[in-house]
SEPA-984980 format. One line per 8 residues: their letters; for each residue x, y, z of N, C-alpha, C. Coordinates in steps of 0.2 Angstrom, whole numbers. Layout:
REM residues N
A = X Y Z X Y Z X Y Z ~ ...
REM end
This chain:
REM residues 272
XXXXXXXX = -129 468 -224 -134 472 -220 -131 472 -213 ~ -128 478 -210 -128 477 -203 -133 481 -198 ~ -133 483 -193 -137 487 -189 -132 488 -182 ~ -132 492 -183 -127 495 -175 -132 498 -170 ~ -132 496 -165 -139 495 -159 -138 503 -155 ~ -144 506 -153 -141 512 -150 -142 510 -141 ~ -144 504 -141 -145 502 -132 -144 495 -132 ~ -140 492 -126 -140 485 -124 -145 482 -126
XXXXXXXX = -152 484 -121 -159 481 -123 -161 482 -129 ~ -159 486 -134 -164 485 -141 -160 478 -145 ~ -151 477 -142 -149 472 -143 -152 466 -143 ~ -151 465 -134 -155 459 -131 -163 456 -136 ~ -167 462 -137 -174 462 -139 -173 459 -144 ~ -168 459 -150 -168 455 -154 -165 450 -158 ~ -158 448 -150 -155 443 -154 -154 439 -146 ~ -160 438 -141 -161 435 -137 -162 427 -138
XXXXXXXX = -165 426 -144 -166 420 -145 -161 415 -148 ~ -157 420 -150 -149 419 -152 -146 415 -146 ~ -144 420 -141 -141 419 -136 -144 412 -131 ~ -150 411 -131 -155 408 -127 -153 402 -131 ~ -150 401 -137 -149 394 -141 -143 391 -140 ~ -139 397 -139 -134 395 -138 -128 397 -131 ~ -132 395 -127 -129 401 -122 -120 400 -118 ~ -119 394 -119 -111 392 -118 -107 396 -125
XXXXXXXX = -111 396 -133 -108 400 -137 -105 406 -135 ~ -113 411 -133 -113 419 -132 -113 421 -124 ~ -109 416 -121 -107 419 -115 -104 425 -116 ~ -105 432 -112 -105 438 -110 -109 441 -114 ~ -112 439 -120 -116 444 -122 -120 446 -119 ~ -124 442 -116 -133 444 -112 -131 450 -104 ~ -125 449 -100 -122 453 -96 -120 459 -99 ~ -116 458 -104 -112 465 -108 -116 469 -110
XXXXXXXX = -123 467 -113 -129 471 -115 -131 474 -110 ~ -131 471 -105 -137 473 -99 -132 479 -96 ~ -128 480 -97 -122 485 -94 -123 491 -101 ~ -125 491 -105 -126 496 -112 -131 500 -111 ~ -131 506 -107 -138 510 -108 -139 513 -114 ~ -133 518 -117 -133 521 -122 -126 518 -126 ~ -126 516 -132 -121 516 -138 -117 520 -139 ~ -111 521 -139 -105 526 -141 -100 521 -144
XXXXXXXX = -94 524 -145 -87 522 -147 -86 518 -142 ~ -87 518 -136 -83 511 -132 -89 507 -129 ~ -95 508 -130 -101 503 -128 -104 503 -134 ~ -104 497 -138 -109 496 -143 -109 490 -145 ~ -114 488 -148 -117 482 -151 -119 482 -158 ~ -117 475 -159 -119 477 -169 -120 469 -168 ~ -126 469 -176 -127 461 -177 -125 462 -187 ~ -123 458 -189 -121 459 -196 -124 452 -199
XXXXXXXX = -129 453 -205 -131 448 -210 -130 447 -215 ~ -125 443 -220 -123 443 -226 -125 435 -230 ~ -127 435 -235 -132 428 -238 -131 425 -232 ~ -136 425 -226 -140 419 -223 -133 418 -218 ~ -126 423 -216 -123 421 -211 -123 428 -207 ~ -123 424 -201 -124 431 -196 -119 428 -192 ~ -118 437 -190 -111 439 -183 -114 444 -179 ~ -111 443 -173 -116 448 -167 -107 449 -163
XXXXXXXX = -108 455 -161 -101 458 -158 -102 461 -152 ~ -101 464 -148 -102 469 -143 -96 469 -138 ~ -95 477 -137 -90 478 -132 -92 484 -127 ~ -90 482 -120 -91 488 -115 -85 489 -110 ~ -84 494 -110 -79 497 -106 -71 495 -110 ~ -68 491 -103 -62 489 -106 -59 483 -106 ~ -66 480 -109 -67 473 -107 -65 471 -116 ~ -64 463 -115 -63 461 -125 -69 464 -130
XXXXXXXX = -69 465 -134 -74 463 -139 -75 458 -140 ~ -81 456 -139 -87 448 -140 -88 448 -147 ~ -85 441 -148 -89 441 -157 -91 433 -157 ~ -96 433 -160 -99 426 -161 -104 427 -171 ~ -104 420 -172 -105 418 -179 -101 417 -183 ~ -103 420 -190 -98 417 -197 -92 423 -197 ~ -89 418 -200 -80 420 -202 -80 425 -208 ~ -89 423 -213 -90 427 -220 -93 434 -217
XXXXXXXX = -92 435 -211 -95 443 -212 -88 448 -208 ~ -84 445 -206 -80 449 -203 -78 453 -207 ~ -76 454 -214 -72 459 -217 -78 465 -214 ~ -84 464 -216 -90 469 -215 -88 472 -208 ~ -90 466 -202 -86 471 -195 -79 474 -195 ~ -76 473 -199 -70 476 -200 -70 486 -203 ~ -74 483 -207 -78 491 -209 -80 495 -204 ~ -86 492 -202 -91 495 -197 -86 499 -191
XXXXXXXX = -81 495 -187 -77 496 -183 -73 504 -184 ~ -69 503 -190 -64 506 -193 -68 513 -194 ~ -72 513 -197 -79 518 -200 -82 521 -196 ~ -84 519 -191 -86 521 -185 -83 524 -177 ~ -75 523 -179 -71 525 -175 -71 523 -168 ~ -76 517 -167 -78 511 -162 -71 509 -159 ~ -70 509 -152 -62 508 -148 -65 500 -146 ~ -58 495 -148 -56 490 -142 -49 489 -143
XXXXXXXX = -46 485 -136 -40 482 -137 -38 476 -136 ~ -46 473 -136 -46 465 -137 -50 461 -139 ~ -49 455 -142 -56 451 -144 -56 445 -140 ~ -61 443 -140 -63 436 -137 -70 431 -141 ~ -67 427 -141 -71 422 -148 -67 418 -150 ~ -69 413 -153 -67 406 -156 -61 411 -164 ~ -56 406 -163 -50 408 -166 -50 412 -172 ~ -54 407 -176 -55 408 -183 -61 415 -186
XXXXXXXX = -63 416 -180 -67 421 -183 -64 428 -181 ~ -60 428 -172 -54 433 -169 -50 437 -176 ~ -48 431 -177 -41 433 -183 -43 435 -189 ~ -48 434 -193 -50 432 -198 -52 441 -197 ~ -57 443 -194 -60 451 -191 -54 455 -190 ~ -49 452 -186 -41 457 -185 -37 456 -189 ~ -38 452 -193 -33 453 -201 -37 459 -205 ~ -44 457 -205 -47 463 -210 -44 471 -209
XXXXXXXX = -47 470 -200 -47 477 -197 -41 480 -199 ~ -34 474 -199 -26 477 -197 -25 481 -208 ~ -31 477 -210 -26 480 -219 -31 488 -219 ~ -36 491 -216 -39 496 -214 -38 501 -211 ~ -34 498 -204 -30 502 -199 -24 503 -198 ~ -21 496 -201 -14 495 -197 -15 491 -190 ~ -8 491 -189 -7 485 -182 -5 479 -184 ~ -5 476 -177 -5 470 -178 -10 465 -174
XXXXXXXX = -10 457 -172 -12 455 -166 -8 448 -164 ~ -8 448 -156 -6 441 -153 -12 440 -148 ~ -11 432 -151 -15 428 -144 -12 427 -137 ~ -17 432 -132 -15 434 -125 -17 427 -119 ~ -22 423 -122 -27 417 -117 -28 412 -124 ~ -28 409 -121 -32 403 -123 -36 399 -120 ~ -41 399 -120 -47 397 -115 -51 391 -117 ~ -52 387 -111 -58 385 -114 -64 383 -110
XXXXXXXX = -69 382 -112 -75 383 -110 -75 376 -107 ~ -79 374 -97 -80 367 -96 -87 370 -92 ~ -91 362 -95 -97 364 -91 -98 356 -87 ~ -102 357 -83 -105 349 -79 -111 351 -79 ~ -113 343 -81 -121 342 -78 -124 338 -74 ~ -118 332 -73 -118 327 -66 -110 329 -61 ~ -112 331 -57 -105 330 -52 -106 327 -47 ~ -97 323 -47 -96 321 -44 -94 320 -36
XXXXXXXX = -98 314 -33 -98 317 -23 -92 318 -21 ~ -93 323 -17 -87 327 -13 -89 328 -5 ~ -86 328 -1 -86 331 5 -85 336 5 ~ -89 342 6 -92 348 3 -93 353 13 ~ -90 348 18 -92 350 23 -87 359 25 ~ -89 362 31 -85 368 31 -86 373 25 ~ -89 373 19 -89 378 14 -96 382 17 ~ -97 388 16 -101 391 18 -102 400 12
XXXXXXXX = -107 401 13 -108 408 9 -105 411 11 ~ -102 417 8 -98 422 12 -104 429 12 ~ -103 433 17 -107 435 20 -102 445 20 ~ -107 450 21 -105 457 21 -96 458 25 ~ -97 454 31 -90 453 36 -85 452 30 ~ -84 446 27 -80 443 24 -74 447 17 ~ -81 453 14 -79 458 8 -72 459 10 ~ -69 461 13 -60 462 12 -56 460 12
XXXXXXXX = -58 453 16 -53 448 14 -52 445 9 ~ -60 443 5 -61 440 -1 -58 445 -7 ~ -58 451 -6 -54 455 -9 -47 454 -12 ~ -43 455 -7 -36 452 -6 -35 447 -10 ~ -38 442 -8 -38 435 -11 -39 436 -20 ~ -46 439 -23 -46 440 -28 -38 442 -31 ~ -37 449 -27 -31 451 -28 -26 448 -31 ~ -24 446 -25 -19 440 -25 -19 435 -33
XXXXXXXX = -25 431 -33 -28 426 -39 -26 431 -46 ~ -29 436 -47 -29 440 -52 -19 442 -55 ~ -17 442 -50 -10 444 -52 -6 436 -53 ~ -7 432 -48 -4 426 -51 -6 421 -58 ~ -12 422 -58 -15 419 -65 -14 424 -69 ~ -14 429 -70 -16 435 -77 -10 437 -77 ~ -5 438 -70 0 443 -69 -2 451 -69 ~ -8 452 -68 -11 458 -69 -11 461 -63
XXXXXXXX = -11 468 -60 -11 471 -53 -17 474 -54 ~ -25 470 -49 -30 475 -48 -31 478 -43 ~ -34 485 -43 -33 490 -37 -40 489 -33 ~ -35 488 -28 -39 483 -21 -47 486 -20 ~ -46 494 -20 -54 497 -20 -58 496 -24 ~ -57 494 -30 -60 492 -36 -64 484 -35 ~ -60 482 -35 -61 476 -32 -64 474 -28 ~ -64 478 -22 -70 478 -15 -74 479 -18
XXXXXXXX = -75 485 -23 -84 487 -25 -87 482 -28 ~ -82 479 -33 -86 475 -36 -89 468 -33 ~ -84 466 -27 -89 460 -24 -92 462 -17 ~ -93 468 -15 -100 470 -12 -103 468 -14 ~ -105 470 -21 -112 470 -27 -115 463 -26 ~ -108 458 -26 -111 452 -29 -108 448 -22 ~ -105 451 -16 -104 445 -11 -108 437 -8 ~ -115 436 -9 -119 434 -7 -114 426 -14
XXXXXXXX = -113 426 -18 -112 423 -26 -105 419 -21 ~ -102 420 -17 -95 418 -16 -97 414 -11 ~ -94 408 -12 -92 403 -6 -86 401 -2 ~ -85 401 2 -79 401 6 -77 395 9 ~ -71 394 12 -69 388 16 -62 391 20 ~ -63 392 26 -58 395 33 -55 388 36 ~ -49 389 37 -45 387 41 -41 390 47 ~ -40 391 53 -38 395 59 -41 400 60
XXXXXXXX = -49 402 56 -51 407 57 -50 412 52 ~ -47 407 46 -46 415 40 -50 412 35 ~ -51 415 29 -51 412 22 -45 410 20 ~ -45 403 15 -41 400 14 -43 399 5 ~ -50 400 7 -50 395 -3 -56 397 -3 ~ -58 400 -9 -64 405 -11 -65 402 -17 ~ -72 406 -20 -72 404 -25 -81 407 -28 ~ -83 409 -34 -89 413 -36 -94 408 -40
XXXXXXXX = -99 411 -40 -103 406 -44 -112 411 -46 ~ -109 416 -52 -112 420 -52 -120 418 -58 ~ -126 417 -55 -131 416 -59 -134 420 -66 ~ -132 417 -73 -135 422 -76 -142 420 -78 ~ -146 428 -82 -152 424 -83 -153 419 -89 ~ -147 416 -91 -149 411 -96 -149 406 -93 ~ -150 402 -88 -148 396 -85 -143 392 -84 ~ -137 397 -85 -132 396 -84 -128 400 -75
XXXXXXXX = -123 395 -75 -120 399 -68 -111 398 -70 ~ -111 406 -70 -102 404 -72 -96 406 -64 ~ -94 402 -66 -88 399 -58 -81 403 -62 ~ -81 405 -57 -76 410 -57 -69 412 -50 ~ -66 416 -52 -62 418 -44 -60 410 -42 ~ -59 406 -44 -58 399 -38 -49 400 -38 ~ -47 400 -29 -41 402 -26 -42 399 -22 ~ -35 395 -18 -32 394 -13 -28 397 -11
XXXXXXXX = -25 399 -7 -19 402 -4 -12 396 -3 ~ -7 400 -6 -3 393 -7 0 389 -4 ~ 0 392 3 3 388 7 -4 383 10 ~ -9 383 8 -17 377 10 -16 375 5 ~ -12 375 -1 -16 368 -6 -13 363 -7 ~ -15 356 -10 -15 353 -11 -20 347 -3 ~ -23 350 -1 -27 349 4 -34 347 1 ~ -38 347 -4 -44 347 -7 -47 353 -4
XXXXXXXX = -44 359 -4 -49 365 -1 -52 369 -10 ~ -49 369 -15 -52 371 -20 -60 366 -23 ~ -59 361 -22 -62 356 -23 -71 357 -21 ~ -68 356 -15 -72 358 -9 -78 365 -11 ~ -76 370 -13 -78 375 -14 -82 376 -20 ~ -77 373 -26 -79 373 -33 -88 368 -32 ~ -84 360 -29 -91 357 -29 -97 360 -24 ~ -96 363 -19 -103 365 -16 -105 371 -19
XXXXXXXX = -103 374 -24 -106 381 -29 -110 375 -35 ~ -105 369 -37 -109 367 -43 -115 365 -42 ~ -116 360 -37 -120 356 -35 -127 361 -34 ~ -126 367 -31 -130 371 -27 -133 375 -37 ~ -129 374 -41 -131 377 -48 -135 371 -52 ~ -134 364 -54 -135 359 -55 -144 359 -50 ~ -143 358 -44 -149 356 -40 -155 363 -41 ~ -153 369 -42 -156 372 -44 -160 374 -52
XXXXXXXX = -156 369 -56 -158 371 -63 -154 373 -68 ~ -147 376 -66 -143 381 -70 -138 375 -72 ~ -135 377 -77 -128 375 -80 -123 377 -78 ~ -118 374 -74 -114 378 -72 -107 377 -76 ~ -103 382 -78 -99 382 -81 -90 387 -80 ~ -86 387 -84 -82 391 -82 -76 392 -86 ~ -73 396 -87 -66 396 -91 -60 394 -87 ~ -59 390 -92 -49 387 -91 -44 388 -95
XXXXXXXX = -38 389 -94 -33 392 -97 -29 385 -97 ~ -29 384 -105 -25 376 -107 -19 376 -103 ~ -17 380 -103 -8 378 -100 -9 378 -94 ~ -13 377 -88 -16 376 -82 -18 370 -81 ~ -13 363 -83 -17 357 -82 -17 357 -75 ~ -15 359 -72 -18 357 -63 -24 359 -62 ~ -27 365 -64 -34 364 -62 -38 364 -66 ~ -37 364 -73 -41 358 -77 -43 351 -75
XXXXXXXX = -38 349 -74 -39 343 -70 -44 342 -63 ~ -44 347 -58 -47 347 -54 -55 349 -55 ~ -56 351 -60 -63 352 -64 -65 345 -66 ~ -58 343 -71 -60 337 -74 -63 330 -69 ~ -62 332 -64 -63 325 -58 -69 326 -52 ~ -71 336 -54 -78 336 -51 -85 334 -56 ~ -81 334 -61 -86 332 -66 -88 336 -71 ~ -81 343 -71 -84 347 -79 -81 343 -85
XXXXXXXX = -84 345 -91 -82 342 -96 -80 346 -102 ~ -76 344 -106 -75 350 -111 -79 352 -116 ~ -78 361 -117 -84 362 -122 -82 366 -127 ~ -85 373 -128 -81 377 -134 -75 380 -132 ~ -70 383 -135 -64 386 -133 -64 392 -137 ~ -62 397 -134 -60 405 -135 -54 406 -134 ~ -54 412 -139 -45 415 -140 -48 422 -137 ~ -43 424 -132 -42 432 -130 -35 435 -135
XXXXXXXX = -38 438 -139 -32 441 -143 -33 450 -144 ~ -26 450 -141 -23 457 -141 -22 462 -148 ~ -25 467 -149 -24 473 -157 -17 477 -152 ~ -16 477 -158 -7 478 -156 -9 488 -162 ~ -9 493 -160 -9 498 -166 -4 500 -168 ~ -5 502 -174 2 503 -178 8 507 -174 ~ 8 512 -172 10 516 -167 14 514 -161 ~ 13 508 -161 15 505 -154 22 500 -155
REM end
């Protein structure tokens, strides 16, 4: 039995208590939905129930497909998808369920896939003291330098080229969410720490500019975002990329801990 949802919020409404259970599991769900007004080929959501296991997916824009649950219904989502002529060109989820969903999909479509990330999930819930002095909110002034920097971060981590006006709009939206730390009067070390409604706060964007690091300026930012998420209520957490022992470790000694791990993995189509 599946159901293909025709809005985020008829999502939300029903598999709320889902996400609210586990909310380190169904990160980006609760945001992804809320971006869902109407259901099409590239915005949509599905929950699928087969004897007593349940999977929930959802994709918007040009972002991975979110999949969480059992391994026993992926062939089903591999239907739904293919049948419905629903577009993505990535997943993101726990390994075995990723593969398992893109093996069905590739013997109905064709293709192939590789794993693009491998991430894992750290969270804190005591951190540890820092000297946290000099960090401060970033404020309307600050949007295009923080820009830059995003920039910058986005192509040495990912290797990706993001387009700078793109990126300016996106952190107007959310400028207030960034902390900063200047040296000589610039930004040197940035970093986000954006509140969702489930009690969670996910840390993001964290950058030094290279000739400032090994100074403790990421540190510095990372913990005055935690501390301010912790003292509030929230769980703060974040994605790490294994083969980045340098800042895993720099987490590891503000006090995140390891949690669940996700595969970003690329559909490669036959054509290609």
């Amino acid at each position: 039995m599946f159901k293909l949802y025709t809005t985020g919020q008829e999502f939300l409404d029903e598999n709320l208590d889902i996400i609210r259970n586990d909310p380190l599991g169904t990160t980006f769900f609760e945001v992804n939905a809320k971006a869902i007004t109407h259901c099409n080929t590239m915005d949509y959501a599905i929950r699928i129930e087969t004897d007593g296991q349940l999977l929930l997916a959802i994709h918007v824009g040009d972002y991975p497909l979110v999949l969480y649950g059992s391994e026993c219904c992926s062939e089903e989502l591999a239907d739904i998808v293919a049948n419905h002529k629903l577009t993505f060109s990535k997943t993101i989820g726990p390994y075995g369920l990723s593969n398992a969903f893109l093996t069905a999909y590739e013997l109905r479509v064709g293709g192939s896939h590789k794993v693009d990330l491998f991430m894992d999930v750290m969270y804190c819930e005591k951190v540890n003291s820092c000297d946290t002095s000099g960090v401060e909110h970033a404020t309307e002034k600050n949007i295009g330098e923080i820009a830059q920097l995003v920039v910058d971060f986005t192509f040495e981590a990912l290797g990706e080229k993001s387009e700078l006006d793109k990126v300016t709009d996106s952190i107007s939206q959310r400028i207030h969410s960034y902390a900063i730390l200047c040296d000589d009067g610039k930004i040197v070390s940035v970093a986000s720490g954006y509140y969702e409604d489930n009690g969670l706060c996910r840390l993001a964007n964290v950058y030094t500019k290279p000739e400032y690091r090994n100074k403790g300026y990421s540190r510095k930012v990372v913990t005055y975002l935690t501390e301010q998420a912790i003292t509030s209520g929230n769980l703060p957490y974040l994605h790490v990329d294994q083969n980045n022992p340098v800042s895993n470790h720099l987490y590891l000694k503000i006090g995140y801990v390891y949690g669940k791990s996700r595969y970003e993995i690329a559909y490669i189509p036959q054509n290609n």
